[in-house]
PyMOL Python script that loads the backbone (N, CA, C, O; Angstrom):
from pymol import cmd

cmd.read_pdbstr("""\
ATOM      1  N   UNK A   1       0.843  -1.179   0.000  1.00  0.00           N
ATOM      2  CA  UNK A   1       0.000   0.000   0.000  1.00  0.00           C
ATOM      3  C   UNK A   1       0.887   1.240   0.000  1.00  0.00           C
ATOM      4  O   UNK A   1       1.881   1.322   0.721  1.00  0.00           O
ATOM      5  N   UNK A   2       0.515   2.151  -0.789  1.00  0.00           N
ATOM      6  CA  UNK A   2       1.515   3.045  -0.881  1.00  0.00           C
ATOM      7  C   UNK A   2       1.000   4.259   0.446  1.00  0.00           C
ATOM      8  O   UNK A   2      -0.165   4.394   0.819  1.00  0.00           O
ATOM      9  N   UNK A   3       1.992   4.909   0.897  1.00  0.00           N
ATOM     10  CA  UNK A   3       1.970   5.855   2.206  1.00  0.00           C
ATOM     11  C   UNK A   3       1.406   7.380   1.445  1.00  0.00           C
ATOM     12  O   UNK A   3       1.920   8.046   0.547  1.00  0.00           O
ATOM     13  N   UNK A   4       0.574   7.512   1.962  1.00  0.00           N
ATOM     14  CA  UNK A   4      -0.237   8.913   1.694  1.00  0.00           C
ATOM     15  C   UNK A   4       0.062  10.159   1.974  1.00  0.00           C
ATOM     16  O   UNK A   4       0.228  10.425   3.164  1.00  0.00           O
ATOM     17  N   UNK A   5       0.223  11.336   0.878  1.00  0.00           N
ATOM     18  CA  UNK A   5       1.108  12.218   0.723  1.00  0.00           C
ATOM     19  C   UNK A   5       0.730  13.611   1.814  1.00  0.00           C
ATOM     20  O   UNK A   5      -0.396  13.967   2.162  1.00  0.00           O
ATOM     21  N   UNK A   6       1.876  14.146   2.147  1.00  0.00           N
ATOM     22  CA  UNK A   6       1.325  15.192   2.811  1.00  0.00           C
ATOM     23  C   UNK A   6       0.211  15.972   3.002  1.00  0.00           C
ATOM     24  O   UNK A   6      -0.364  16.291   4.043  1.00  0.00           O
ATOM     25  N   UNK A   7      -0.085  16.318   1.488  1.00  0.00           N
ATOM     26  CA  UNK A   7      -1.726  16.882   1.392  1.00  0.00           C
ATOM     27  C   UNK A   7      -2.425  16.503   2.089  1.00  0.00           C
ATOM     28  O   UNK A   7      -2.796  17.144   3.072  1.00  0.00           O
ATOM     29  N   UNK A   8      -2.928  15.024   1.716  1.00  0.00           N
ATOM     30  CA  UNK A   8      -3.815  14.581   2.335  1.00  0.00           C
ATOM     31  C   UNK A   8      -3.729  14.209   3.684  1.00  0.00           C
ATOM     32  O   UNK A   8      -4.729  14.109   4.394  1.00  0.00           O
ATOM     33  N   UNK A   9      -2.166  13.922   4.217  1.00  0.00           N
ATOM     34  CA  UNK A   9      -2.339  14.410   5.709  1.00  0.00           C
ATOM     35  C   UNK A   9      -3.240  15.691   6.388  1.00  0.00           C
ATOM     36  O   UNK A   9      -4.186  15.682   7.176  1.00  0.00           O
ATOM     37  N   UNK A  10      -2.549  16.725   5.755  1.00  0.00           N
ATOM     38  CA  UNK A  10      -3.236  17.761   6.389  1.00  0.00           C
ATOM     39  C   UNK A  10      -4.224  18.314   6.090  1.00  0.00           C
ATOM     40  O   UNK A  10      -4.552  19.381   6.611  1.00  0.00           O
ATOM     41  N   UNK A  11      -5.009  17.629   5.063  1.00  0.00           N
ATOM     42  CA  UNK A  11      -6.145  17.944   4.649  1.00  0.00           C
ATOM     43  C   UNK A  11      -7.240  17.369   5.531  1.00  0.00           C
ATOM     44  O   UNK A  11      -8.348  17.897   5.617  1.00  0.00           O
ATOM     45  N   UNK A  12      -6.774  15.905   6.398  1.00  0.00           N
ATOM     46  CA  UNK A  12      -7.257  14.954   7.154  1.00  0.00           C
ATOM     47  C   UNK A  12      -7.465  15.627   8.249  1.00  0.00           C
ATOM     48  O   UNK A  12      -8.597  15.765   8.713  1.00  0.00           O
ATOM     49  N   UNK A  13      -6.098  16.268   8.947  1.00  0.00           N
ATOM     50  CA  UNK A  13      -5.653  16.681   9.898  1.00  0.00           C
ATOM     51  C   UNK A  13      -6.713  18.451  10.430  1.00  0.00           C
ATOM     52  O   UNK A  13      -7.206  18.747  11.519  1.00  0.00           O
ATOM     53  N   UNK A  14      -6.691  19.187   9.189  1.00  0.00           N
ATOM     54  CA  UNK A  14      -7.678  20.169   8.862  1.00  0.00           C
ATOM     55  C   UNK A  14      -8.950  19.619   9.536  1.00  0.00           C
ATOM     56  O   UNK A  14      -9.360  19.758  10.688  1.00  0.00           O
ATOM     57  N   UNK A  15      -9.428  18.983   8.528  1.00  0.00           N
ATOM     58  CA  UNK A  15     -11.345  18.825   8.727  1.00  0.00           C
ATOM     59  C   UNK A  15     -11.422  18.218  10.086  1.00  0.00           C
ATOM     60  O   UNK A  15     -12.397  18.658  10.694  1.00  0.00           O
ATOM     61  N   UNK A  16     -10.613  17.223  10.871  1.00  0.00           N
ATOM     62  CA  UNK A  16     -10.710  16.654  12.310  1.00  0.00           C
ATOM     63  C   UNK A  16     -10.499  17.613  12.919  1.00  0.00           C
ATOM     64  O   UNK A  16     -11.163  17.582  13.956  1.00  0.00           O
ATOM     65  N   UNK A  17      -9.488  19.112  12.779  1.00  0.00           N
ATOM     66  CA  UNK A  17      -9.797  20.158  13.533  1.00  0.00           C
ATOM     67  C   UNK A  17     -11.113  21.225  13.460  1.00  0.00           C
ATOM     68  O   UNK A  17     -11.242  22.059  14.357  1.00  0.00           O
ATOM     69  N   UNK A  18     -11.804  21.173  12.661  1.00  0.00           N
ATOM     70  CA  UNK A  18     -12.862  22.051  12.162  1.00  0.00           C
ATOM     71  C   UNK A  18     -13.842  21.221  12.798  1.00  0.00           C
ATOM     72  O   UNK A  18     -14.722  21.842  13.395  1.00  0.00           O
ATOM     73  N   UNK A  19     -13.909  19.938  12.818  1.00  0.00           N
ATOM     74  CA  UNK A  19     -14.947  18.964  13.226  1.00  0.00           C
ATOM     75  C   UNK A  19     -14.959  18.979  14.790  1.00  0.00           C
ATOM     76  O   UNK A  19     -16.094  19.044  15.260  1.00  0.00           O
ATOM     77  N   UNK A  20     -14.020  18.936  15.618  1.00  0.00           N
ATOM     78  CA  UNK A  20     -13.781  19.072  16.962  1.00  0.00           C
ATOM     79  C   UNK A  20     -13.921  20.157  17.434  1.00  0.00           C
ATOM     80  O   UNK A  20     -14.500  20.109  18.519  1.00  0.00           O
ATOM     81  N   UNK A  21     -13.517  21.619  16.952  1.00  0.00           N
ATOM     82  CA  UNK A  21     -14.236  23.025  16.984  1.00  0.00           C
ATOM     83  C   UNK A  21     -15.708  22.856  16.586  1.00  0.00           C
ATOM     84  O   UNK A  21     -16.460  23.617  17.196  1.00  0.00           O
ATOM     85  N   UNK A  22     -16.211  22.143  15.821  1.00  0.00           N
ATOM     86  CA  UNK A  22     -17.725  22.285  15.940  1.00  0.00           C
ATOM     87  C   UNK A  22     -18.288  21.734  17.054  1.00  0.00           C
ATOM     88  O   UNK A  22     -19.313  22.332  17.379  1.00  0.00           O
ATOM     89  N   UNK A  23     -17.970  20.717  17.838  1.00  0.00           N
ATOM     90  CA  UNK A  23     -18.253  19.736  18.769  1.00  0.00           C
ATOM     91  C   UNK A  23     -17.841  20.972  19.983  1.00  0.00           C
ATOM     92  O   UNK A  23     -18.713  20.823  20.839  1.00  0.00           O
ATOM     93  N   UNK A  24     -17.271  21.673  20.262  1.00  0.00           N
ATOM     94  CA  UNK A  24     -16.969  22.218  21.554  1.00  0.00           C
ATOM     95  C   UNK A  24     -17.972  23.049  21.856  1.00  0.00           C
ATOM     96  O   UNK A  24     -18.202  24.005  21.115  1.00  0.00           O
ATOM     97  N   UNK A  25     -18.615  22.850  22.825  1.00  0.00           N
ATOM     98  CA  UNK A  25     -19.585  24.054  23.352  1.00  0.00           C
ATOM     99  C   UNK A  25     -18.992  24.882  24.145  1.00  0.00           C
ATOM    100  O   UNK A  25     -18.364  24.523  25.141  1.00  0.00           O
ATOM    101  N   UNK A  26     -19.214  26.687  23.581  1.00  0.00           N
ATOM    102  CA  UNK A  26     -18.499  27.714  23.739  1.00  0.00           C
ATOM    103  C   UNK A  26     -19.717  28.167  24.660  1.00  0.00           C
ATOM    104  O   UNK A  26     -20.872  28.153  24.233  1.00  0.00           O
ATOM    105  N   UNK A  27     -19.365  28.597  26.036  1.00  0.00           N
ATOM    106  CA  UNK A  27     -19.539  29.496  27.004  1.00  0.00           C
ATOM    107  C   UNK A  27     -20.413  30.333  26.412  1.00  0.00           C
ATOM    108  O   UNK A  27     -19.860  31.017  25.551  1.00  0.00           O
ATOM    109  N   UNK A  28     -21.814  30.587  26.568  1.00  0.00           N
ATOM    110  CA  UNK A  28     -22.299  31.421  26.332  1.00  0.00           C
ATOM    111  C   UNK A  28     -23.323  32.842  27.506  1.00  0.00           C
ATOM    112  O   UNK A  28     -24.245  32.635  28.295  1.00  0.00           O
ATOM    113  N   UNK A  29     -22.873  33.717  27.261  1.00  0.00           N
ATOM    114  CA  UNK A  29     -23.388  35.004  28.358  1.00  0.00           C
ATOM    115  C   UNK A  29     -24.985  35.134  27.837  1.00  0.00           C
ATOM    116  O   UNK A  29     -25.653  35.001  26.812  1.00  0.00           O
ATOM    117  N   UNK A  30     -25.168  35.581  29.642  1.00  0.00           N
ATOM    118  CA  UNK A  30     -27.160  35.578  29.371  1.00  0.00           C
ATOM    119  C   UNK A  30     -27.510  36.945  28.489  1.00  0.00           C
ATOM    120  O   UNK A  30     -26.871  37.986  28.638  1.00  0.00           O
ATOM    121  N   UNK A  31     -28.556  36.807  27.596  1.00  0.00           N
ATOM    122  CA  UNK A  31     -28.822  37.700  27.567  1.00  0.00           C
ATOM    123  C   UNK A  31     -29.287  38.801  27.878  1.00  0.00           C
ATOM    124  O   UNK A  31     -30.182  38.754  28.721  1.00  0.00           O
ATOM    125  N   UNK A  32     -28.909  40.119  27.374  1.00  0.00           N
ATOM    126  CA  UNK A  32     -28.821  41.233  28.377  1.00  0.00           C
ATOM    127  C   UNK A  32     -30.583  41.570  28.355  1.00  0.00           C
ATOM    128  O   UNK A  32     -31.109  41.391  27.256  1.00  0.00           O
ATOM    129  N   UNK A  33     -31.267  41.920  29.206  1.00  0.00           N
ATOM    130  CA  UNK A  33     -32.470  42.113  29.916  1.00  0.00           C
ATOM    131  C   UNK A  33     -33.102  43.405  29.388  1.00  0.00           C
ATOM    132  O   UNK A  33     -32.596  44.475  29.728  1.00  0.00           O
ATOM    133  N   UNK A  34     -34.176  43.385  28.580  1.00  0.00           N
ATOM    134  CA  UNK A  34     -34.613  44.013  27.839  1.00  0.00           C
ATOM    135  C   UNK A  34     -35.611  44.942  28.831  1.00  0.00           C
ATOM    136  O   UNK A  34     -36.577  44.471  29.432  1.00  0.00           O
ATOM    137  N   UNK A  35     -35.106  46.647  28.898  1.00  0.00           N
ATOM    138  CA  UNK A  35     -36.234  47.392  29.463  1.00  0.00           C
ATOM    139  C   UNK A  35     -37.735  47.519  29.177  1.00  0.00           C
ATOM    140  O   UNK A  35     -38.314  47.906  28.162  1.00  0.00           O
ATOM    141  N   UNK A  36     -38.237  47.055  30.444  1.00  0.00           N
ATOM    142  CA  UNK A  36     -39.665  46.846  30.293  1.00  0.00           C
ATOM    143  C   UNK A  36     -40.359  48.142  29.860  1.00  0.00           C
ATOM    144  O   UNK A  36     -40.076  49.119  30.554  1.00  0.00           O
ATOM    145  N   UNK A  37     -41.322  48.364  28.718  1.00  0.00           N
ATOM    146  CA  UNK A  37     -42.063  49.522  27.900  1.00  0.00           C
ATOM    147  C   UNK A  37     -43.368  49.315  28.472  1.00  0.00           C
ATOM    148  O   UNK A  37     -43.822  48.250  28.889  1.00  0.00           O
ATOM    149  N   UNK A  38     -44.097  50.797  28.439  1.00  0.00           N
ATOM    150  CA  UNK A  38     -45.384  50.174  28.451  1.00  0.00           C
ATOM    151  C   UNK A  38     -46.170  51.350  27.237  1.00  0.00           C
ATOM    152  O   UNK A  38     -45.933  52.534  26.995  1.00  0.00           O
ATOM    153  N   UNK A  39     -47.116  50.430  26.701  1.00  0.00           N
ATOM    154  CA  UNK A  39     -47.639  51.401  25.383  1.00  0.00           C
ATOM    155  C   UNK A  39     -48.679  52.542  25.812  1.00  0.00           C
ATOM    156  O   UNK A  39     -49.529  52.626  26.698  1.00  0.00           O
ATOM    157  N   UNK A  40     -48.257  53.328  24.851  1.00  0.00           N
ATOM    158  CA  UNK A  40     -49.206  54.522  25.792  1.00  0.00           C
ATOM    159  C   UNK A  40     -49.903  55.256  24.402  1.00  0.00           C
ATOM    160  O   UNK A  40     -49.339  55.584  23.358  1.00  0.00           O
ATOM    161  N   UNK A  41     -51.351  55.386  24.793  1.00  0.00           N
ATOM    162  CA  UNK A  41     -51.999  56.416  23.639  1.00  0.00           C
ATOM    163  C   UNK A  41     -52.102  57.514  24.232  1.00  0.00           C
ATOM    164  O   UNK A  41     -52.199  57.605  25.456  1.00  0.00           O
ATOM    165  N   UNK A  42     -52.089  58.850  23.137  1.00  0.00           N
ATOM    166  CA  UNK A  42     -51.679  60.080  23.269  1.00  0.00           C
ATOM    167  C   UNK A  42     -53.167  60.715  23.298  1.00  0.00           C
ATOM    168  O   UNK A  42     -53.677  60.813  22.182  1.00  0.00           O
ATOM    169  N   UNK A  43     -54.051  61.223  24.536  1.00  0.00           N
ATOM    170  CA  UNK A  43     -55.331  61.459  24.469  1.00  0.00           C
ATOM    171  C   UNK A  43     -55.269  62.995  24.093  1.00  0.00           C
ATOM    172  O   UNK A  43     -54.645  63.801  24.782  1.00  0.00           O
ATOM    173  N   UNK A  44     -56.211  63.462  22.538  1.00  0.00           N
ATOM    174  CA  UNK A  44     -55.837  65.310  22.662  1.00  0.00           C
ATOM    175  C   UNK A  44     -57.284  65.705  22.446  1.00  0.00           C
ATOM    176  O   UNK A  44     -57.993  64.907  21.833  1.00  0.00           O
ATOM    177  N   UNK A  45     -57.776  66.782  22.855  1.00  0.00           N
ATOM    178  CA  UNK A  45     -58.734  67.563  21.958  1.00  0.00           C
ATOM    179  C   UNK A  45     -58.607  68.404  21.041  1.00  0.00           C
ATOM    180  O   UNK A  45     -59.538  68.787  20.333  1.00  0.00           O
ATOM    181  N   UNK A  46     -57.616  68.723  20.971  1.00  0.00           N
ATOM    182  CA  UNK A  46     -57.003  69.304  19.724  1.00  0.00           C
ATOM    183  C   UNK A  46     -56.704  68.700  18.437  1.00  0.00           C
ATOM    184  O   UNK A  46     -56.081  67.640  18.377  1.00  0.00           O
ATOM    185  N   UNK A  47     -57.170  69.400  17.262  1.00  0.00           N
ATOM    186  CA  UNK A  47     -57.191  68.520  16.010  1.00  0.00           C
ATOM    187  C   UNK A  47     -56.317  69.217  15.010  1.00  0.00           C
ATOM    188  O   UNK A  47     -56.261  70.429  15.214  1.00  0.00           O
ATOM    189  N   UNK A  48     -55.685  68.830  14.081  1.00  0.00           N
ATOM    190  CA  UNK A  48     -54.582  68.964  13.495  1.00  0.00           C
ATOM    191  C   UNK A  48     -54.743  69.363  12.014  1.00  0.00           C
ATOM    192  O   UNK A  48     -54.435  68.348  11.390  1.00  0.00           O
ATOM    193  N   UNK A  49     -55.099  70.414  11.069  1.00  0.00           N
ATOM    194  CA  UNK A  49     -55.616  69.854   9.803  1.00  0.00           C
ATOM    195  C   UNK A  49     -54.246  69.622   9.103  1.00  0.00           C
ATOM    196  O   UNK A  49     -53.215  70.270   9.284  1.00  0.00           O
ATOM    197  N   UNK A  50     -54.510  68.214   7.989  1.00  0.00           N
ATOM    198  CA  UNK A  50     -53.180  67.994   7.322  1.00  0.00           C
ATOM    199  C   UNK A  50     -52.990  69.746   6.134  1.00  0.00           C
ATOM    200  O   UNK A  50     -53.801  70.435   5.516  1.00  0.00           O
ATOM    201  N   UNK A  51     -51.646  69.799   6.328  1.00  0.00           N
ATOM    202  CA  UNK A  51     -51.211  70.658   5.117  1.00  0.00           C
ATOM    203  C   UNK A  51     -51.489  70.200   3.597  1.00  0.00           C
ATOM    204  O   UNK A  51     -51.449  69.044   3.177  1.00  0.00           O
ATOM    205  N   UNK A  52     -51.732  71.175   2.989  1.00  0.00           N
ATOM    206  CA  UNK A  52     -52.310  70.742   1.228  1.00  0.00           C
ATOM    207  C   UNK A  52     -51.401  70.152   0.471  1.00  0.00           C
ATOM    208  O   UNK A  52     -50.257  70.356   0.875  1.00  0.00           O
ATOM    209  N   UNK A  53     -51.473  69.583  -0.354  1.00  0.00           N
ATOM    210  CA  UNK A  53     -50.655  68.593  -1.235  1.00  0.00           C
ATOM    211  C   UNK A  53     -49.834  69.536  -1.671  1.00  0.00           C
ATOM    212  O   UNK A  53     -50.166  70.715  -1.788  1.00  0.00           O
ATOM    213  N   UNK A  54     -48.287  68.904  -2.039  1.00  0.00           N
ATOM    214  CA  UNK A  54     -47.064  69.765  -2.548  1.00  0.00           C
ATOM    215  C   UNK A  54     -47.568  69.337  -3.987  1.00  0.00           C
ATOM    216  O   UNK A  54     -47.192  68.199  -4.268  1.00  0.00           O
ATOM    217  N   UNK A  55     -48.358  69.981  -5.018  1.00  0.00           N
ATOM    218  CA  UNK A  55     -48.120  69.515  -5.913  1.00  0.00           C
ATOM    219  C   UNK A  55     -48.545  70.861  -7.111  1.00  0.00           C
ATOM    220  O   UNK A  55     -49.534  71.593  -7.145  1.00  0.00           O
ATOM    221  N   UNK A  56     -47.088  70.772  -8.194  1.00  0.00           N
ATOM    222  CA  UNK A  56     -47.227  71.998  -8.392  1.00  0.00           C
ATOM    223  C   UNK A  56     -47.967  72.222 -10.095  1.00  0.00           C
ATOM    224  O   UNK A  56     -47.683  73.100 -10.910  1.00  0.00           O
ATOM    225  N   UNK A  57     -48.978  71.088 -10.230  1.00  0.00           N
ATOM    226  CA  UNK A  57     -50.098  71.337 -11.096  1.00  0.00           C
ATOM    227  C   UNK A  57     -51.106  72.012 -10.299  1.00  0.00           C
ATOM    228  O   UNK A  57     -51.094  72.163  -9.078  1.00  0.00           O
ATOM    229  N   UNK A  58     -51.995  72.407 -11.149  1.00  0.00           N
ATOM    230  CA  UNK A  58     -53.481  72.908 -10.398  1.00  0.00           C
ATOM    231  C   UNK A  58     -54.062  72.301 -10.488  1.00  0.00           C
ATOM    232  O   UNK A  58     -54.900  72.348  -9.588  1.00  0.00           O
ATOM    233  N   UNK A  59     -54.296  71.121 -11.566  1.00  0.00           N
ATOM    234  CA  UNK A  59     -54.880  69.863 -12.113  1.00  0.00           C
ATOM    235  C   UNK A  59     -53.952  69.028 -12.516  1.00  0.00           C
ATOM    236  O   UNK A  59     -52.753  69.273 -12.650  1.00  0.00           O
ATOM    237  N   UNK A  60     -54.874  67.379 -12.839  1.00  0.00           N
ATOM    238  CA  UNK A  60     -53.718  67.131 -13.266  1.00  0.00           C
ATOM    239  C   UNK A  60     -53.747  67.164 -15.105  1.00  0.00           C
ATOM    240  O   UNK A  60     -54.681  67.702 -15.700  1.00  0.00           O
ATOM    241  N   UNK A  61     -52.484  66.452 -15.894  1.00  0.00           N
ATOM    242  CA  UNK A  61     -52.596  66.681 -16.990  1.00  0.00           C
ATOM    243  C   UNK A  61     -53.556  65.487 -17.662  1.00  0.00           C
ATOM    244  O   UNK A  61     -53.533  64.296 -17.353  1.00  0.00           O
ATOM    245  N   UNK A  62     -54.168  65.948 -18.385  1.00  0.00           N
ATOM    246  CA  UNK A  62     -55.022  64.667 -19.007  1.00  0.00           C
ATOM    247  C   UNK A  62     -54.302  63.819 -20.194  1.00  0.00           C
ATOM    248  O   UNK A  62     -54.874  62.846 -20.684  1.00  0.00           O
ATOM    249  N   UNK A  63     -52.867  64.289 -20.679  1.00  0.00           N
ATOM    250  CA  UNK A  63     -52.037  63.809 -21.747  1.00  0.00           C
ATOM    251  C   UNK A  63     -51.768  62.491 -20.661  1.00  0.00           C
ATOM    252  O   UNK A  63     -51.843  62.456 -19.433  1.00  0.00           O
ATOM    253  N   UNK A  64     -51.434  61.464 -21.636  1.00  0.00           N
ATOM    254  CA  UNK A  64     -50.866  60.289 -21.308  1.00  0.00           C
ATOM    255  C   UNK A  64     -49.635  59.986 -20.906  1.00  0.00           C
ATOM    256  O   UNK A  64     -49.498  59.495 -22.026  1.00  0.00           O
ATOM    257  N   UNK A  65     -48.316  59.748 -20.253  1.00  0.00           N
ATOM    258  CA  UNK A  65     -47.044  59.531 -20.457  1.00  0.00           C
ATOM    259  C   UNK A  65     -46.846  58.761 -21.326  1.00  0.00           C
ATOM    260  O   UNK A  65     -45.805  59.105 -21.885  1.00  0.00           O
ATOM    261  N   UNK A  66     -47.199  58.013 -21.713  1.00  0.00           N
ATOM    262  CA  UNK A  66     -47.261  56.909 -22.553  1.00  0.00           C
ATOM    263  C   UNK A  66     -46.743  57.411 -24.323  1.00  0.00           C
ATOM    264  O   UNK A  66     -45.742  57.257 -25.023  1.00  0.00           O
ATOM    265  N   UNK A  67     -48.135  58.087 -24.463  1.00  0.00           N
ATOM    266  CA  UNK A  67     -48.572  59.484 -25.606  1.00  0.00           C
ATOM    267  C   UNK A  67     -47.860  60.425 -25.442  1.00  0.00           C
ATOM    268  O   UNK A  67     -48.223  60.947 -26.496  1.00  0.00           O
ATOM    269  N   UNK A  68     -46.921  61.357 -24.929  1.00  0.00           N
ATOM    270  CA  UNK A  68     -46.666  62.326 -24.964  1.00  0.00           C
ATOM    271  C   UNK A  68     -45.514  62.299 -25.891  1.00  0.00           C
ATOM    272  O   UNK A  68     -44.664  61.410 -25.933  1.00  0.00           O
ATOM    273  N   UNK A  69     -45.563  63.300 -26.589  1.00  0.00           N
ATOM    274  CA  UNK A  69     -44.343  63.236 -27.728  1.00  0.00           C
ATOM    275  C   UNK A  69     -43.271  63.554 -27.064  1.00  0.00           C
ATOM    276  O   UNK A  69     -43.138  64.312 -26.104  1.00  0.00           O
ATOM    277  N   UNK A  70     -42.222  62.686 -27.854  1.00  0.00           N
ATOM    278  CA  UNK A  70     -40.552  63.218 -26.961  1.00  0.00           C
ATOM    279  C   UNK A  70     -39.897  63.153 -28.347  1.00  0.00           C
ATOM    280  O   UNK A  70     -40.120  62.622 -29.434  1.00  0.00           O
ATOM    281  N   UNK A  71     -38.653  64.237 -27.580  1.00  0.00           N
ATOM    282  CA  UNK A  71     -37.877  65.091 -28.646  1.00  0.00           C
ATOM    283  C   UNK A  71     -36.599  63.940 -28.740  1.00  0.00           C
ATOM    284  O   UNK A  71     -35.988  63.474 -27.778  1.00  0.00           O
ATOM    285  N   UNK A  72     -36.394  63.640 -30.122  1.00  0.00           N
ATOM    286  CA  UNK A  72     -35.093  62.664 -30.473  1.00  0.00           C
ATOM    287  C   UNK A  72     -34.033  63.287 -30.065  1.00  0.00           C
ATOM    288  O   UNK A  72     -33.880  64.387 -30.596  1.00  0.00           O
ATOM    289  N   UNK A  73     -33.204  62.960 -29.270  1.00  0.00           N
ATOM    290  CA  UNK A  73     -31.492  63.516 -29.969  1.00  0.00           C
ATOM    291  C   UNK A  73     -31.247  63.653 -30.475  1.00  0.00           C
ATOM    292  O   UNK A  73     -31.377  62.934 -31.466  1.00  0.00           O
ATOM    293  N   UNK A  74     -30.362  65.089 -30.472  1.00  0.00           N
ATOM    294  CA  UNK A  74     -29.458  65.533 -31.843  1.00  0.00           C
ATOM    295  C   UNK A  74     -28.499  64.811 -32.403  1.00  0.00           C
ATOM    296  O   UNK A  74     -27.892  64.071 -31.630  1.00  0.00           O
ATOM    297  N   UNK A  75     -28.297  64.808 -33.113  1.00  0.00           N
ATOM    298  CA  UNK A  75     -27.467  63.783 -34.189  1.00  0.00           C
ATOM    299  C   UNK A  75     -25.996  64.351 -34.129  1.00  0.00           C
ATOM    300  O   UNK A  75     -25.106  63.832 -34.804  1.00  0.00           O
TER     301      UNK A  75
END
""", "prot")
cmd.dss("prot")
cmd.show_as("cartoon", "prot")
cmd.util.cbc("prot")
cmd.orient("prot")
């Protein structure tokens, strides 16, 4: 039988270390303790009106995007 070349020594030697690092159970810290919230609704009599749309048609356009003619590049 012929004796098996370095490579595959340490290729052997590799994965039995990766395999034994998977097997070790690493120490693990508790987790840290989450501050207790409590939900709260905001009671108002005061009412808010929303601000008007940013939009700087007055209407909108009835042309299509689709339809609208566009200018070729200059050549």
């Amino acid at each position: 039988m012929r004796r098996p070349s370095p490579a595959i020594i340490g290729s052997i030697a590799l994965h039995a270390g990766v395999v034994a690092l998977a097997l070790v159970s690493w120490p693990r810290k508790e987790p840290r303790p989450l501050p207790s919230s409590v939900p709260v609704s905001i009671v108002s009599d005061m009412v808010i009106a929303a601000a008007p749309a940013d939009n700087p048609q007055p209407e909108p356009s009835p042309d299509d995007g689709a339809t609208a003619p566009v200018e070729s590049p200059p050549e």
